[in-house]
DSSP file (Angstrom, degrees, kcal/mol; ACC not computed):
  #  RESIDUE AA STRUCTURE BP1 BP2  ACC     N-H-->O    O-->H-N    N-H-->O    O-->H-N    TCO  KAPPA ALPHA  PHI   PSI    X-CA   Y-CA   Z-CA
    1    1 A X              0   0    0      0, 0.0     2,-0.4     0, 0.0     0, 0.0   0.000 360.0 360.0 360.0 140.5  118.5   92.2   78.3
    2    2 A X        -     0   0    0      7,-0.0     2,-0.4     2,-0.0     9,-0.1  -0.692 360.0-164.4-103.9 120.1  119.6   91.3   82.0
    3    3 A X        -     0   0    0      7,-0.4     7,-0.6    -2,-0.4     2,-0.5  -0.953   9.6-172.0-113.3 105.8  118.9   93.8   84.3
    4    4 A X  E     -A    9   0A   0     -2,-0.4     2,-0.4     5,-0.2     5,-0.2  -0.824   8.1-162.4-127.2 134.4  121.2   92.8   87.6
    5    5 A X  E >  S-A    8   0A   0      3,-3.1     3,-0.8    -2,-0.5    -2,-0.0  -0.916  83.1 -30.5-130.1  93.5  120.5   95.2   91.1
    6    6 A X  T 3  S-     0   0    0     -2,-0.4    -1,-0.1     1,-0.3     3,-0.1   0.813 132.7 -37.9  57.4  51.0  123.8   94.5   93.4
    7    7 A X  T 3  S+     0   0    0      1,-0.3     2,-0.3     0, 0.0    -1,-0.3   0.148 111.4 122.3  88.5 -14.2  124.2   90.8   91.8
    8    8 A X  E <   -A    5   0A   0     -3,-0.8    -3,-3.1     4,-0.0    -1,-0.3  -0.705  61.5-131.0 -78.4 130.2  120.2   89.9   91.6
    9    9 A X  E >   -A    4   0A   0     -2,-0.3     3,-0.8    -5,-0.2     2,-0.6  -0.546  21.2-123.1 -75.9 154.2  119.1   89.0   88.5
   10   10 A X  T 3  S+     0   0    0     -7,-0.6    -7,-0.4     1,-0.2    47,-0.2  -0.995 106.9  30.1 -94.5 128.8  116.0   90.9   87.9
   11   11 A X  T 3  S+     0   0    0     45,-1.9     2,-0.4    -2,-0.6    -1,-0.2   0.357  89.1 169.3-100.0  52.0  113.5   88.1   87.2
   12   12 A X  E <   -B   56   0B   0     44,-0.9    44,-0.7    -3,-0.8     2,-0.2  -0.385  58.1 -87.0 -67.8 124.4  115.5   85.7   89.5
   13   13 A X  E >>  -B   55   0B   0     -2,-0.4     3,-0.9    42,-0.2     4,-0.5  -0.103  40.8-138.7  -6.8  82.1  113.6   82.7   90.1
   14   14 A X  T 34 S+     0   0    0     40,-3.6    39,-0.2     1,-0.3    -1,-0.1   0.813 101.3  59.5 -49.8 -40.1  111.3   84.1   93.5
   15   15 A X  T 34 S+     0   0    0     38,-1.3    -1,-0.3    39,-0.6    39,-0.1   0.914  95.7  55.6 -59.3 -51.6  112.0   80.5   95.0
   16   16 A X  T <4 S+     0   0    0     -3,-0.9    -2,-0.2    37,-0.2    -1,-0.2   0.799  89.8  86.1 -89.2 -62.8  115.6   80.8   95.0
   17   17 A X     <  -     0   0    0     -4,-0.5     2,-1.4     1,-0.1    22,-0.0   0.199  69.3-148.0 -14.3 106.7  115.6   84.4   97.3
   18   18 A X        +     0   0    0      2,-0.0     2,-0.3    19,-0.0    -1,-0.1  -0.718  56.4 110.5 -85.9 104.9  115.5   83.5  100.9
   19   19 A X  S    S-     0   0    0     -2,-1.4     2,-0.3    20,-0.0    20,-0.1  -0.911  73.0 -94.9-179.7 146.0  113.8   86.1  102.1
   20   20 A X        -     0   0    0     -2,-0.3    18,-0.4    18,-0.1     2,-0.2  -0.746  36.1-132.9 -86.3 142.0  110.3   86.1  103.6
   21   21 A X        -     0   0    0     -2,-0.3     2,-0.4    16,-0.2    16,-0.2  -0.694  21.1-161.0-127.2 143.3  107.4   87.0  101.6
   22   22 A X  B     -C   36   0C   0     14,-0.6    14,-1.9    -2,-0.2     2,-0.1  -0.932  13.2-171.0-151.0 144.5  104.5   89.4  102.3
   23   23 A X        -     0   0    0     -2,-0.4     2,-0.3    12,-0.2    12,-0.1  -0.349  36.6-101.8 -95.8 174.3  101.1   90.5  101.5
   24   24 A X    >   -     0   0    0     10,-0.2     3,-1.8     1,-0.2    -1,-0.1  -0.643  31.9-128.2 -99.0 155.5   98.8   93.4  102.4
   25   25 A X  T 3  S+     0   0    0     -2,-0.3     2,-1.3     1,-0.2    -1,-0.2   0.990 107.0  74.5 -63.0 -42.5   96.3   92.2  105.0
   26   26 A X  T 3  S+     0   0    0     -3,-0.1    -1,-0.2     2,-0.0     2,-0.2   0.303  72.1 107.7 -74.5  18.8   93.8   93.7  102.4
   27   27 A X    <   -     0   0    0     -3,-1.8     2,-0.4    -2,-1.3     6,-0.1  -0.411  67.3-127.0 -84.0 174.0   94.2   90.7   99.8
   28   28 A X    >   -     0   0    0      4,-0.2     3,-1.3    -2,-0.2     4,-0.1  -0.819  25.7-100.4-120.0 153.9   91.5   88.4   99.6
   29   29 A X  T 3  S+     0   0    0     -2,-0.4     2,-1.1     1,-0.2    -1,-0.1   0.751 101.6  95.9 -20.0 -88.7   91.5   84.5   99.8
   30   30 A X  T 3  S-     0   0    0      1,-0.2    -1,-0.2     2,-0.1     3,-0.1  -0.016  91.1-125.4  66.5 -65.5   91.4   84.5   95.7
   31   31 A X  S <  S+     0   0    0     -3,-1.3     2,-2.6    -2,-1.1    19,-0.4   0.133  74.7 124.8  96.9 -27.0   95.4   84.1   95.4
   32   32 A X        +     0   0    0     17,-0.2     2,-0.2    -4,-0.1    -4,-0.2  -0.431  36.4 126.0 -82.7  79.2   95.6   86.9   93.4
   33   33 A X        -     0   0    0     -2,-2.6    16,-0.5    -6,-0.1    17,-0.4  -0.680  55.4-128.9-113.8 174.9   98.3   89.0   95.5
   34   34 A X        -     0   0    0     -2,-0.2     2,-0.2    14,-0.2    14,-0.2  -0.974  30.5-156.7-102.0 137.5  101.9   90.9   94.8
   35   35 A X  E     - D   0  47C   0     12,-2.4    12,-2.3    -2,-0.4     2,-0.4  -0.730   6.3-159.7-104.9 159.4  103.9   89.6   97.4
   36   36 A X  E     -CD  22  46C   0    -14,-1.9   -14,-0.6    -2,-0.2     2,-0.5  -0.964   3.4-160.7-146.3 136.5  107.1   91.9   98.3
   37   37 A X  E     - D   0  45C   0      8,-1.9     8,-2.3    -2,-0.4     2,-0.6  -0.949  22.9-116.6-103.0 124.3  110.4   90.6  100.3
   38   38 A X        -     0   0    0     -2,-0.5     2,-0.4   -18,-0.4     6,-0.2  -0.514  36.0-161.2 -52.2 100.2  112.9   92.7  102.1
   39   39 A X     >  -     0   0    0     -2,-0.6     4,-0.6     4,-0.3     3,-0.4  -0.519  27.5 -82.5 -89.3 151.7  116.3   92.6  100.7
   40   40 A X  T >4 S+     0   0    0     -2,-0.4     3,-1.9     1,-0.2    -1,-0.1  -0.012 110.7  23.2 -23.8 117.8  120.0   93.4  101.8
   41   41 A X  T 34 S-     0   0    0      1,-0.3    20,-0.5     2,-0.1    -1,-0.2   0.919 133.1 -63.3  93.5  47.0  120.7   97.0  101.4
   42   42 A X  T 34 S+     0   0    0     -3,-0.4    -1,-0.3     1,-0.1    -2,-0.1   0.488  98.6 130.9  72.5 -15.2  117.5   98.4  101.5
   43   43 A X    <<  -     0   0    0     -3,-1.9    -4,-0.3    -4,-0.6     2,-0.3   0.182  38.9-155.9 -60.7-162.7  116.2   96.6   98.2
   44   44 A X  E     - E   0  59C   0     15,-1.5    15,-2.6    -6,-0.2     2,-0.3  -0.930   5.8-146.1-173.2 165.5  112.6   94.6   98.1
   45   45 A X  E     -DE  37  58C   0     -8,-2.3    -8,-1.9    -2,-0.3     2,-0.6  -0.982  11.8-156.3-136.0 130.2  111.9   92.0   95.7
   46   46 A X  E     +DE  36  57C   0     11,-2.6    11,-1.8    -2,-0.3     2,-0.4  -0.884  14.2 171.7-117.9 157.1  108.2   91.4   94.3
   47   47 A X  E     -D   35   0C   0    -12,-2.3   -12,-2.4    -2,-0.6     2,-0.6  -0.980  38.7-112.2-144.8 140.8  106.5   88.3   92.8
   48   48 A X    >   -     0   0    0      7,-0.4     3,-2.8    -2,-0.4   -14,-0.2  -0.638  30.5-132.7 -83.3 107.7  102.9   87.7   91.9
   49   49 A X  T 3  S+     0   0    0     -2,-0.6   -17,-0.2   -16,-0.5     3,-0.1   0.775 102.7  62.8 -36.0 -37.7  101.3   85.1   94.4
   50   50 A X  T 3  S+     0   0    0    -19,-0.4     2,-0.6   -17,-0.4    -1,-0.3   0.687 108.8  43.1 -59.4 -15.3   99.8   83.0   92.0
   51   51 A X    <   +     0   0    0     -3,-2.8    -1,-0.3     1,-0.2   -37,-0.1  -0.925  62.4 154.4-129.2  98.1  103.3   82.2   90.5
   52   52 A X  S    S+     0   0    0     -2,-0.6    -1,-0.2    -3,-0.1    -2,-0.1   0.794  82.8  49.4-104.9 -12.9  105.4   81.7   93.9
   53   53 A X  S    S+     0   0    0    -39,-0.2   -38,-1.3   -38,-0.1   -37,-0.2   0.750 106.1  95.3-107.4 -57.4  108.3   79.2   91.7
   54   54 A X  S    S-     0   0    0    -41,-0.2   -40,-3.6    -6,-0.2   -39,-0.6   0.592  83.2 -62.1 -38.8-167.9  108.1   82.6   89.0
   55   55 A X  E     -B   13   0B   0    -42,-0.3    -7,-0.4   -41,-0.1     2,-0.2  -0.608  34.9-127.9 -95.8 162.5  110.4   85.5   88.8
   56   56 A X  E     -B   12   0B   0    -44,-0.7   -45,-1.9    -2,-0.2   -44,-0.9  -0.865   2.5-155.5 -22.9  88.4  111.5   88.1   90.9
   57   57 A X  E     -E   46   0C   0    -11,-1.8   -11,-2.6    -2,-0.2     2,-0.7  -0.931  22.7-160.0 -86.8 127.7  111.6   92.1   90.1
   58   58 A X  E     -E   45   0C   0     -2,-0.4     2,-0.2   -13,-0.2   -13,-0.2  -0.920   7.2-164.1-141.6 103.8  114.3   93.2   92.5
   59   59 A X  E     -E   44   0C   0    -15,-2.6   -15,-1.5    -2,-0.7     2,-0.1  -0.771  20.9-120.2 -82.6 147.0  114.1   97.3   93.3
   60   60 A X     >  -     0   0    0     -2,-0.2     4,-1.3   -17,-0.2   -17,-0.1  -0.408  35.0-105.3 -75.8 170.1  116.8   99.3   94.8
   61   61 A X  H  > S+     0   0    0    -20,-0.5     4,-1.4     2,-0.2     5,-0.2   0.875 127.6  48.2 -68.9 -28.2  115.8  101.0   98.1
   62   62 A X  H  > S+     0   0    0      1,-0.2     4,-1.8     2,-0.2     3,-0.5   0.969 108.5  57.3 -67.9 -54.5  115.6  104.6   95.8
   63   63 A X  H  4 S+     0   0    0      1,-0.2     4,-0.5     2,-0.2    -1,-0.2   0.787 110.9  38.1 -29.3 -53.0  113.6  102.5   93.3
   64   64 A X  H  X S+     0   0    0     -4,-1.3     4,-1.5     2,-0.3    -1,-0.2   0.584 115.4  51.8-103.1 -26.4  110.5  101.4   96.0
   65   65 A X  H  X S+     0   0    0     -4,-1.4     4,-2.3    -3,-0.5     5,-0.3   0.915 109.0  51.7 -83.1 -58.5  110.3  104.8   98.0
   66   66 A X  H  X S+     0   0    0     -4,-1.8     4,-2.0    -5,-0.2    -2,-0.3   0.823 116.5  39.8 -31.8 -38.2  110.0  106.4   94.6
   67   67 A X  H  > S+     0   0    0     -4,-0.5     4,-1.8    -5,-0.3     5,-0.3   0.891 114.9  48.5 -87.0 -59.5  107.0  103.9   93.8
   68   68 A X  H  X S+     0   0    0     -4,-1.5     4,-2.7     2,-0.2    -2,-0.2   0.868 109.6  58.5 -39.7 -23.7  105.3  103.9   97.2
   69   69 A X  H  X S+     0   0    0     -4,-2.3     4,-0.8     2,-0.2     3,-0.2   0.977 110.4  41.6 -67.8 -57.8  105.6  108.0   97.0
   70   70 A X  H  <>S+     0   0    0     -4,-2.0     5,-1.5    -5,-0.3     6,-0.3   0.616 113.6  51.8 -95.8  10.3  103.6  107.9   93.9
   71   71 A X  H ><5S+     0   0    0     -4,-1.8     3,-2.8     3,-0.2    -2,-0.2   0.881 109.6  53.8 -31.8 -66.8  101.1  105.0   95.7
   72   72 A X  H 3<5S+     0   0    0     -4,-2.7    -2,-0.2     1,-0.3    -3,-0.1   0.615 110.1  50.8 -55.5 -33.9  100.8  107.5   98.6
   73   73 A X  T 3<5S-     0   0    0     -4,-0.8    -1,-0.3     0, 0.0    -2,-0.1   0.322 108.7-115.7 -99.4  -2.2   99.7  110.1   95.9
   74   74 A X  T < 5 +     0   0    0     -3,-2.8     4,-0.3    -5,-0.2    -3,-0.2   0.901  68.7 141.7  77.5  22.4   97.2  108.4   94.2
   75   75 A X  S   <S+     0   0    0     -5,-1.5     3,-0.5     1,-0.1    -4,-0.2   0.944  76.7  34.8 -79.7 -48.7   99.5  108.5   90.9
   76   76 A X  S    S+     0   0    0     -6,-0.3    -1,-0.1     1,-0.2    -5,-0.1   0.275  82.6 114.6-119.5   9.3   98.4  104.5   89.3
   77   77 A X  S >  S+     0   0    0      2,-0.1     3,-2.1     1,-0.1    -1,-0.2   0.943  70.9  60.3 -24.1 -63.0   94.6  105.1   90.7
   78   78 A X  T 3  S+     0   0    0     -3,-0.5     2,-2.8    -4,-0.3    -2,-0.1   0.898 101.4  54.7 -37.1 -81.4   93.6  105.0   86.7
   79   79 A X  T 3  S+     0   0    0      2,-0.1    -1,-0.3     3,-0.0     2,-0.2   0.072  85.9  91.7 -82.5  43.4   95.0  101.5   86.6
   80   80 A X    <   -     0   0    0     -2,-2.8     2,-0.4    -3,-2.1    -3,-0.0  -0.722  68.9-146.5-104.5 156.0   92.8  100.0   89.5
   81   81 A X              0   0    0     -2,-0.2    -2,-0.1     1,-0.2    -3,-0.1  -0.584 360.0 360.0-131.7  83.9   89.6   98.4   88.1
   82   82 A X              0   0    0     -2,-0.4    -1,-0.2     0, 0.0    -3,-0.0   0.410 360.0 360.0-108.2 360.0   87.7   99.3   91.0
């Protein structure tokens, strides 16, 4: 099933997005990052560095404050394998 957020496919191709891509300073050489681009209207787009050609998960702006709230909270702690 095609999940489309204001005409973005959700696992649109990452290259195709023009959009600048960023990481948290706190990745390590390794390659193993999630990169996230700022879209129109307040979306953001993520891709897993390793795959930069791969898809795209495209959030609405409600979508990305809702996940960073529960980042901020310690909510997905369990699934770190620190």
């Amino acid at each position: 099933m095609e999940v489309h957020v204001n005409g973005l496919r959700n696992g649109v191709p990452a290259a195709t997005l023009d959009v600048k891509w960023v990481k948290s300073a706190m990745s390590s050489g390794a390659g193993q990052c999630v990169e996230l681009a700022p879209l129109p209207e307040g979306r953001v787009a993520f891709r897993n560095s390793t795959d930069p050609e791969g898809p795209a998960l495209v959030f609405e702006a409600g979508e990305f404050d809702a996940f960073l709230d529960g980042v901020k909270r310690n909510e997905f702690d369990h699934l770190c394998a620190f």
